[in-house]
N, C-alpha and C positions, 0 to 999 in steps of 0.2 A: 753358771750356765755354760760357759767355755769349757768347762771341766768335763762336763756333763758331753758336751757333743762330743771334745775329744775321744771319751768311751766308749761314745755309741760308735763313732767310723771304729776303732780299736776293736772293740767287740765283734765288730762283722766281720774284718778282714780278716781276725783273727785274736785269740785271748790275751792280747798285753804283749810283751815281749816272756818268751816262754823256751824254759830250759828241752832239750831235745836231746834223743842220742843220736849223733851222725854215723854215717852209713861204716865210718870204721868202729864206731864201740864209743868214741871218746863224746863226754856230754858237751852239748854246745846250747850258748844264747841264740837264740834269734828272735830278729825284727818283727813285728808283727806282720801275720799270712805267712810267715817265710820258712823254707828249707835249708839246709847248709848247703851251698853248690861245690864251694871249694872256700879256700882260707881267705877271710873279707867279701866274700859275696853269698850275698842266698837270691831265692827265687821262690817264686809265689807258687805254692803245693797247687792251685786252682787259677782256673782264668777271671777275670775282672767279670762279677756278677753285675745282673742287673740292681741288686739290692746295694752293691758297694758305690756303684753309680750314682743312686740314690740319695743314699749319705752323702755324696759330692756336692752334689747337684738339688735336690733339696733340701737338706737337712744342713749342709753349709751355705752355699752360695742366697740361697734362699730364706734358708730360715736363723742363719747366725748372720749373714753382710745385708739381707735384705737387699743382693746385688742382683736384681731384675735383668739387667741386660745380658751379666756373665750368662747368668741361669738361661735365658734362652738362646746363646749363642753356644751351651751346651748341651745341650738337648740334642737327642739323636735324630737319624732322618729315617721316620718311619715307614717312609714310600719303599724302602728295601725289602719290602715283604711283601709288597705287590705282586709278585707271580709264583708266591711261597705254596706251590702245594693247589689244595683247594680252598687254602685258609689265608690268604693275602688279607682279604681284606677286616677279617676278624684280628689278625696278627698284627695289623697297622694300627690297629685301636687298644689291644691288648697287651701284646708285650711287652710294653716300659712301663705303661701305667695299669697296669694290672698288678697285684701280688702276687697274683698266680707262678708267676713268671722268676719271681724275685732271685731262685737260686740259679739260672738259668745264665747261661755267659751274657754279658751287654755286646750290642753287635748296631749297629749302625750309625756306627761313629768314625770319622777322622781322623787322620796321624797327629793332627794339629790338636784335637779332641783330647786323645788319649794322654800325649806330652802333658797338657794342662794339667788331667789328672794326677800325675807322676809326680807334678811340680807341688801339687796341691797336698798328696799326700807325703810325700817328703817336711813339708814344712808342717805338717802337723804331727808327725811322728818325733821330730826332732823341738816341736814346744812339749810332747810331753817329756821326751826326754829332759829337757830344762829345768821342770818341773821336780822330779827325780834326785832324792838327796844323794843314792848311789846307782848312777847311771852305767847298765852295761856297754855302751858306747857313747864316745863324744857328741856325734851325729853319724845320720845316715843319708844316702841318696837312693831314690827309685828313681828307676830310668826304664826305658825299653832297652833291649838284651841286643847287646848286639849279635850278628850271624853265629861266631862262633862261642859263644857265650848260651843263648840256644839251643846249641847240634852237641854241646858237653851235657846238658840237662837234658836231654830226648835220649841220647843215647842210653842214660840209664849203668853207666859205667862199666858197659859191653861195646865190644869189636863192633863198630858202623859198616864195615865192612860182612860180617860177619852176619850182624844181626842188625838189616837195615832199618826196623825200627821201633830200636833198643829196647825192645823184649827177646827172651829167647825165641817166641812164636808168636803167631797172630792169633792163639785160640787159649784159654787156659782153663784147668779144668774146677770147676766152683761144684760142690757138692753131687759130686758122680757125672756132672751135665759140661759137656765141652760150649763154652762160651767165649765172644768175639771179645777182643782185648779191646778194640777201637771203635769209635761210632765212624764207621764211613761203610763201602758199600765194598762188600765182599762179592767173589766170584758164584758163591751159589746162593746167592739172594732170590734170583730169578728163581730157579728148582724151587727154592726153599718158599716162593711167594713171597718174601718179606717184603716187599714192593720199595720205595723209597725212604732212604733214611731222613729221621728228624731231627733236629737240634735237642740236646738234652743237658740235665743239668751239668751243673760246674764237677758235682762229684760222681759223674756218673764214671765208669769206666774202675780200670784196676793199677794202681798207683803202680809205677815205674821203682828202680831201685835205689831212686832220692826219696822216693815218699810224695812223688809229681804225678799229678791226676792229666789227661785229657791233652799230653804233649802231641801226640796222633792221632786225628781227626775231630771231631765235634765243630771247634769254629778254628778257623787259620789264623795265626797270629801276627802280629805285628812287630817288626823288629828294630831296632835303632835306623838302620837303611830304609828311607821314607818309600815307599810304593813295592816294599818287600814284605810278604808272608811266608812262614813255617807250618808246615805240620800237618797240611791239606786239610779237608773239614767233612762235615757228613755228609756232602750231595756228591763227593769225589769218589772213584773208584780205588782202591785201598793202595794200586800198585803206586797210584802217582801223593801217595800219603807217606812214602820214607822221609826219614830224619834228613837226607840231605837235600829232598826236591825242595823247587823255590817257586813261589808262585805270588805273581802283581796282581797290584789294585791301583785304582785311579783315583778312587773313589769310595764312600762307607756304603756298606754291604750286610747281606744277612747272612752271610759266611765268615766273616772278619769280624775277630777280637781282637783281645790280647792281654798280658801278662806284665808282670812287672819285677825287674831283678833288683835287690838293693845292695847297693855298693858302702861297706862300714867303712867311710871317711878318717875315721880316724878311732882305732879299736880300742885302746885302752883305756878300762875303767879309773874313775878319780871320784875323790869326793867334794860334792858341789856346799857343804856346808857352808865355808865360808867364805865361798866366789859367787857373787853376782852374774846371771846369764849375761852371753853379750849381746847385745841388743840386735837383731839382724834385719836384714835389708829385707822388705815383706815381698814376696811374690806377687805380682801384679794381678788384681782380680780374687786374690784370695790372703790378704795381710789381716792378720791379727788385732791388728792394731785399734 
């Protein structure tokens, strides 16, 4: 059964830990969900869905610890969708508990909220690793990213200066048709009628040149600095959506997500044949045990 959920979070985020070629040619492992960002860290190609939430949140806390209190003290606050549109009050009923939704960034949640997640998934990445007779890393950490750890990933491995938000342009062209890089709200929305933007999914948009979905615009993310967001979101107008603008919160929102970068603790592969895992300290509200 423990095996079984481990696969299922694994599955979502992402296939296992899965060979990739990084952006200079050379093949790289990574964590699962993840990118290469630079040597010992990747980042998550998509923002934290509602479906990976899920697996948090019911499918561990709920359905492996049968831990009733975690589970509702994580649960998101659905009142954030109260003045969403014309669809508040359908969104406050639908969106976390709806499937509909499921590829959809998770968004009304806490700094505090999020950490948990980090904590959570960290510790379950690092039992399968355990698991693993030839493990491509010792262990890992997810964490939120800090500021500039972020603005390297958005950048997309172009001048910030140059190209404030690390694309060459804010339009590219998809079979004959010029289309918006970004989900936020461009200058001839108006002309064009497209009236307000909506939140959409996690892969919507045109991956950056890590192989990074939705660093600019859709939902703003969360960074290691508590009351800080990146990357503006879809109700902002695109100018205040560059890689370096910075934008607070006080509070969970229908605009704020976020992402997760993992840190390889400790890189080099070994064979666990005939070492016993070390027994580790369980994270609180989320221990294996």
């Amino acid at each position: 059964m423990i095996r079984w959920i481990i696969m299922l979070f694994v599955s979502a985020i992402g296939l296992s830990f899965v060979t990739q070629k990084a952006v200079n040619g050379d093949k790289v492992t990574t964590p699962p969900g993840t990118v290469l960002l630079k040597p010992g860290l990747y980042i998550d190609a998509y923002e934290i869905s509602v479906s990976n939430w899920k697996d948090f949140a019911e499918g561990w806390l709920l359905g492996r610890e049968n831990d009733t209190a975690t589970y509702a003290a994580m649960l998101p606050d659905s009142l954030v969708w109260i003045s969403y549109r014309q669809r508040g009050e359908e969104f406050i009923q639908t969106y976390y508990r709806s499937n509909s939704y499921n590829n959809y960034p998770m968004a009304g949640i806490s700094y505090e909220q999020a950490q948990a997640f980090c904590a959570w998934r960290t510790d379950r990445v690092n039992e399968l690793l355990a698991r693993m007779p030839h493990p491509p890393f010792r262990s890992v950490t997810y964490r939120l990213p800090t500021e500039a750890e972020w603005e390297l990933a958005a950048n997309g491995k172009l001048d910030s200066i140059k190209y404030p938000y690390g694309y060459t342009g804010i339009y590219s062209l998809y079979k004959g048709d010029s289309v918006k890089n970004f989900n936020c709200r461009y200058p001839d929305d108006d002309s064009l009628r497209v009236g307000q933007r909506d939140i959409m999914p996690v892969s919507f948009s045109i991956p950056n040149q890590y192989g990074i979905y939705n660093m600019i615009g859709n939902v703003g993310e969360m960074i290691a600095e508590k009351g800080v967001a990146k990357g503006g979101h879809y109700d902002l107008p695109i100018a205040y959506c560059t890689v370096k603008e910075r934008m607070s919160y006080k509070s969970p929102n229908r605009w704020l997500g976020f992402r997760c970068v993992c840190e390889v603790v400790t890189a080099a592969p070994f064979n666990r044949k005939n070492e016993k895992p070390k027994k580790r300290k369980p994270v609180k509200g989320f221990s294996d045990q």
